[in-house]
C-alpha positions in Angstrom: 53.4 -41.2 18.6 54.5 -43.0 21.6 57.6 -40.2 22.3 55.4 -37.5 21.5 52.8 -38.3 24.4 55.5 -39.0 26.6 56.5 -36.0 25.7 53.5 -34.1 26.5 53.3 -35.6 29.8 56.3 -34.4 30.6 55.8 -31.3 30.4 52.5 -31.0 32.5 53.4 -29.4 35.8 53.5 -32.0 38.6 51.8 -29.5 41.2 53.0 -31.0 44.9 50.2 -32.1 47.7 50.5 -28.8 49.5 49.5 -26.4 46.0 46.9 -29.0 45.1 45.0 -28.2 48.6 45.4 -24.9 48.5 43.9 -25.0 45.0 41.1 -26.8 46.1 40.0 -24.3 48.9 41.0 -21.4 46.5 38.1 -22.3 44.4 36.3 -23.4 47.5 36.9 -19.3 48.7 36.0 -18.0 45.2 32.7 -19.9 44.7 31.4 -18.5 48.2 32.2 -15.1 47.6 30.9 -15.8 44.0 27.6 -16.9 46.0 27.7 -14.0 48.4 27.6 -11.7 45.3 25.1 -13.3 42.7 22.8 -14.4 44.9 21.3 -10.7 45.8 20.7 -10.4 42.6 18.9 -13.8 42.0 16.7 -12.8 45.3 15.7 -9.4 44.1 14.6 -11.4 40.7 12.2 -14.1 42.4 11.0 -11.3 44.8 9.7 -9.4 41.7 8.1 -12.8 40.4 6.5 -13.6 43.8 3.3 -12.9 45.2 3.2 -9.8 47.2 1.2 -12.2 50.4 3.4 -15.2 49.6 6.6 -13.1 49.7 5.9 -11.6 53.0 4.8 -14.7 55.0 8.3 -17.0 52.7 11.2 -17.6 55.5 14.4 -18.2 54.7 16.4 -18.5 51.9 14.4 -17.6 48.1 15.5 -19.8 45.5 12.2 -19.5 43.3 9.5 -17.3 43.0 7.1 -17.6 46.2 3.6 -18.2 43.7 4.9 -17.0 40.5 2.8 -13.6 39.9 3.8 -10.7 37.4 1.3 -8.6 39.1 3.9 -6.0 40.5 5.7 -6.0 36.8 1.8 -5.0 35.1 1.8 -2.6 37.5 5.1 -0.9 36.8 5.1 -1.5 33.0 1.3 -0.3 32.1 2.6 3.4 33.8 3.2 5.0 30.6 5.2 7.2 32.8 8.1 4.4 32.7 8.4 4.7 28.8 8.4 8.4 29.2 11.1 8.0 31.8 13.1 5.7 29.6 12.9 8.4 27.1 14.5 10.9 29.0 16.9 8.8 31.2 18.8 7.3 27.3 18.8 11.4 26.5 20.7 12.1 29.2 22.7 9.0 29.5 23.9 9.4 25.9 24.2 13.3 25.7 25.1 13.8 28.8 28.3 10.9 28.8 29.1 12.6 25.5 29.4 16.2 26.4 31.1 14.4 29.5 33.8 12.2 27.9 34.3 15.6 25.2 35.3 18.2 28.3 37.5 15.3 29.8 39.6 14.5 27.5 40.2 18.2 26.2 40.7 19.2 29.9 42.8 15.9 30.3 45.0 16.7 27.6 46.0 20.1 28.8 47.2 19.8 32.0 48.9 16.5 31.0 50.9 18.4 28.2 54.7 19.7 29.7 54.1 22.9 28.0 55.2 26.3 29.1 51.7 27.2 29.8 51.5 30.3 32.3 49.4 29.3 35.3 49.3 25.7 34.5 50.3 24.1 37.3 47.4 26.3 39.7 44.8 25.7 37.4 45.4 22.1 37.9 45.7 22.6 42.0 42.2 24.4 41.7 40.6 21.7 39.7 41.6 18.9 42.6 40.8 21.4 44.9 37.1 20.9 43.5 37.1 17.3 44.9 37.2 18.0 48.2 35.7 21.2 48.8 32.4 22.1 47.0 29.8 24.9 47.1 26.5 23.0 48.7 23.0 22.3 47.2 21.6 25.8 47.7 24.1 28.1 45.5 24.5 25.3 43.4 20.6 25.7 43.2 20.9 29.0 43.2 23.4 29.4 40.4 21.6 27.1 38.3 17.9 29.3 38.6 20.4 32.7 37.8 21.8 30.5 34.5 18.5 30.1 33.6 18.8 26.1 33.8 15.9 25.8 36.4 13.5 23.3 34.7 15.4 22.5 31.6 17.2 19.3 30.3 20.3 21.6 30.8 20.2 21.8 34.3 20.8 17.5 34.6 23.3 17.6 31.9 25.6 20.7 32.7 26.2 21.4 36.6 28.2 17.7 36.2 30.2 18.2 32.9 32.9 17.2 34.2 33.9 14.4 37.1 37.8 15.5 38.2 38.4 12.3 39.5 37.8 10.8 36.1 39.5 14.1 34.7 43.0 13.2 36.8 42.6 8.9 35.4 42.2 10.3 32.1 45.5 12.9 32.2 47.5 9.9 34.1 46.6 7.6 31.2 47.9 10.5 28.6 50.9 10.8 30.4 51.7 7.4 29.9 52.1 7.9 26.4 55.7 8.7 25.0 56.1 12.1 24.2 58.5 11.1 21.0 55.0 10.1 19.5 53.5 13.6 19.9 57.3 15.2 18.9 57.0 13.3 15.8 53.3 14.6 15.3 54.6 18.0 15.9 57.6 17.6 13.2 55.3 16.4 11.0 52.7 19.9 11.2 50.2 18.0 13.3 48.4 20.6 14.8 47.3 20.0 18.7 43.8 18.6 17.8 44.9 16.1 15.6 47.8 14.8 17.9 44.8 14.4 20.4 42.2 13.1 18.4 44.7 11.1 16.0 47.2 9.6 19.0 46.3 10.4 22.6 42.7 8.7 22.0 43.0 5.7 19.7 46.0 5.2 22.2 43.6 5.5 25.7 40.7 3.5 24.1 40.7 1.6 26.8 40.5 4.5 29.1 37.6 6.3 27.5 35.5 2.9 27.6 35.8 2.9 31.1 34.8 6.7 31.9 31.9 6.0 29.5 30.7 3.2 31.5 31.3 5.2 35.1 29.2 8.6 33.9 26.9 6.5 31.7 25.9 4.4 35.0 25.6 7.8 36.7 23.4 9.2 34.3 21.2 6.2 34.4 21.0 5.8 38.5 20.7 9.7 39.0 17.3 11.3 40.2 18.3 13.7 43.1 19.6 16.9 40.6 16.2 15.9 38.6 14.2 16.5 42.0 15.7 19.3 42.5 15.9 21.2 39.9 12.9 19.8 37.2 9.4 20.5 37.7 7.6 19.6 34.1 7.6 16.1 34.9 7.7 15.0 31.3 11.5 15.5 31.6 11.8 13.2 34.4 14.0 10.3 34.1 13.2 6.9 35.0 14.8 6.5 38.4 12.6 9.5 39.5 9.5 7.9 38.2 10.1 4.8 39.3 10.7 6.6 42.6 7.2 8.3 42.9 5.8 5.1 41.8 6.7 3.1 44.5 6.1 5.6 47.0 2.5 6.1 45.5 1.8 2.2 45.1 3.2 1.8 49.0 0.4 4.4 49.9 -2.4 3.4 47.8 -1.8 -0.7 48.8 -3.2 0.2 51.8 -6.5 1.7 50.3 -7.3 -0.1 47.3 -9.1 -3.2 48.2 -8.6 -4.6 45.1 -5.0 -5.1 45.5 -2.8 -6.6 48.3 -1.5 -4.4 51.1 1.8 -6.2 50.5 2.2 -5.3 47.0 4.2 -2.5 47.7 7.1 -5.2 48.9 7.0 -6.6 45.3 6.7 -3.0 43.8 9.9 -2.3 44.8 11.7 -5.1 43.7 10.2 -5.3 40.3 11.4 -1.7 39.9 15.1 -2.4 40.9 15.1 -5.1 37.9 13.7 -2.6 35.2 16.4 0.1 36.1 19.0 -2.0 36.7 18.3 -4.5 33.5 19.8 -2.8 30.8 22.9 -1.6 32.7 23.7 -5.1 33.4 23.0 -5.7 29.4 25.9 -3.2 28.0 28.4 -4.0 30.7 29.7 -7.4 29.1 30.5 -5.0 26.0 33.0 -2.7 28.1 34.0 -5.4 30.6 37.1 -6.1 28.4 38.3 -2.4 28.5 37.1 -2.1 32.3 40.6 -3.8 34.1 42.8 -2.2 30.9 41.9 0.9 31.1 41.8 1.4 35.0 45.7 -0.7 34.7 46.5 2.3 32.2 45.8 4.9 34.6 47.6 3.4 37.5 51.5 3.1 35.2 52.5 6.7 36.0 51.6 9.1 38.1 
C-alpha cells in the first residue's frame, strides 16, 4: 500500500511557482468576466420582483428584490393575450425551424456534392450573393401581399426559409465527410435521399442541433416581419404582444391612479423574464452539440 501511494504521488504534476500564480489570477480573470455576464441577468430578475416606487428610488448595485412585489408579473400573466402569444410564437418556432432545418440540409447537400451539375458552381455564387445584397422591406412587402402571404401564418414562416449563412456551416460540415462513405452507398444502390438522410445527417448531428437552436431562438425573439406583415392579431406571437403591452402599460401608468406611475419600469423587466425563460430552459439540452457542431463546420472549407 505504501509503494502504491508513493506511487500515485509521483505521478501528480509538480506545477512550478510561476504556473501556480498564473493559475490563480486565471480563475481570478474567469470568475469576473463570469460576474460581468450573470449578473445582468440576476438584475433583470429582482427588477421584475421589485416594487415599481422602490426600484426607481434603489441606488446602486441590486442583489435582492427592492420590496418583493409580483405586481408587474399579475399584470403580464392575467393578459390572456400572452397565452395566445405563446400559442403562436411555439407554432412558429417549431414549424418554422422545421421547414428551416428541411430546405438546409437539402440545399446543403447539393452544392456540397462534386457532381457534374451544370451551373453549380453560380448557383452557389448567387446564394452567397444573397448575404450581402438584399431586396429592402418594401418589395419584400410587396412581394409577399402579390403571394398572397399578407396576414397569414405563411408570411412569418416562408420569406426566411432559409438562413445562407447557416446554409454554407451546414454544406462545410457535409464536406467534411469522406466521400468513400457515400461511394460505398452508391455501390451499394443507395439512392441520393438515403445517402443524405441515412449518412450525411446521423453524421452532422451535431451540426443540425446547433442550426436548430440559432433559427429556433430566431423564431422565438422575432416580432418585426409579424408587425409588418400580420394584422389579425390572434396570430401574433409573444414578443409582439409583449411589445404592445409594455408600451400600453408605460402609457396607461401615468393615468390610472390605481397603479404606480413607475410600474412601467417593472413592466418591462418582468416581460424580458417570460420571453426569455424558456429559451434559457432548452439551451442546457443543445449545449453539448453547440461547440461540436460549430468545430465541425470550421475542419474544411
Amino acid at each position: 500500500m505504501a509503494k502504491q501511494k508513493k506511487a500515485v504521488v509521483s505521478n501528480v504534476i509538480r506545477r512550478s511557482k510561476g504556473e501556480q500564480i498564473f493559475n490563480v489570477f486565471n480563475i481570478i480573470i474567469m470568475l469576473f468576466m463570469l460576474f460581468i455576464c450573470a449578473y445582468p441577468f440576476w438584475y433583470v430578475i429582482c427588477a421584475s420582483f421589485s416594487n415599481a416606487d422602490a426600484l426607481v428610488v434603489s441606488e446602486g448595485m441590486l442583489w435582492l428584490p427592492a420590496k418583493f412585489d409580483l405586481t408587474a408579473y399579475n399584470r403580464v400573466l392575467q393578459d390572456n393575450r400572452i397565452w395566445m402569444g405563446y400559442g403562436n410564437t411555439l407554432i412558429y418556432v417549431f414549424v418554422g425551424t422545421f421547414i428551416q432545418i428541411i430546405m438546409t440540409v437539402l440545399s446543403a447537400y447539393f452544392v456540397s456534392r462534386q457532381y457534374d451539375v451544370p451551373g453549380k458552381k453560380f448557383i452557389m455564387i448567387m446564394i452567397v450573393f444573397t448575404m450581402y445584397f438584399q431586396a429592402g422591406m418594401i418589395p419584400g412587402f410587396l412581394n409577399i401581399q402579390d403571394l398572397g402571404l399578407y396576414d397569414t401564418r405563411w408570411a412569418i414562416l416562408l420569406p426566411g426559409a432559409i438562413s445562407t449563412f447557416n446554409m454554407v456551416i451546414m454544406r462545410t460540415a457535409m464536406l467534411s465527410i469522406d466521400a468513400s462513405m457515400e461511394e460505398s452507398a452508391q455501390l451499394d444502390g443507395a439512392s441520393q435521399f438515403t445517402i443524405l438522410f441515412k449518412i450525411m445527417v446521423p453524421l452532422t448531428k451535431a451540426t443540425i442541433a446547433v442550426l436548430i437552436l440559432y433559427y429556433g431562438v430566431a423564431h422565438w425573439n422575432s416580432w418585426f416581419n409579424a408587425m409588418v406583415y400580420l394584422q389579425d392579431t390572434s396570430k401574433y406571437p409573444l414578443q409582439l404582444w409583449l411589445r404592445q403591452i409594455l408600451i400600453m402599460n408605460e402609457m396607461s401608468a401615468t393615468t390610472d391612479g390605481n397603479d404606480s406611475p413607475m410600474l412601467g419600469e417593472s413592466i418591462r423587466y418582468a416581460n424580458i423574464v417570460v420571453a426569455t425563460l424558456p429559451i434559457l430552459c432548452l439551451y442546457p439540452f443543445l449545449q453539448k452539440y453547440f461547440v461540436k457542431g460549430m468545430m465541425v463546420g470550421a475542419v474544411k472549407g
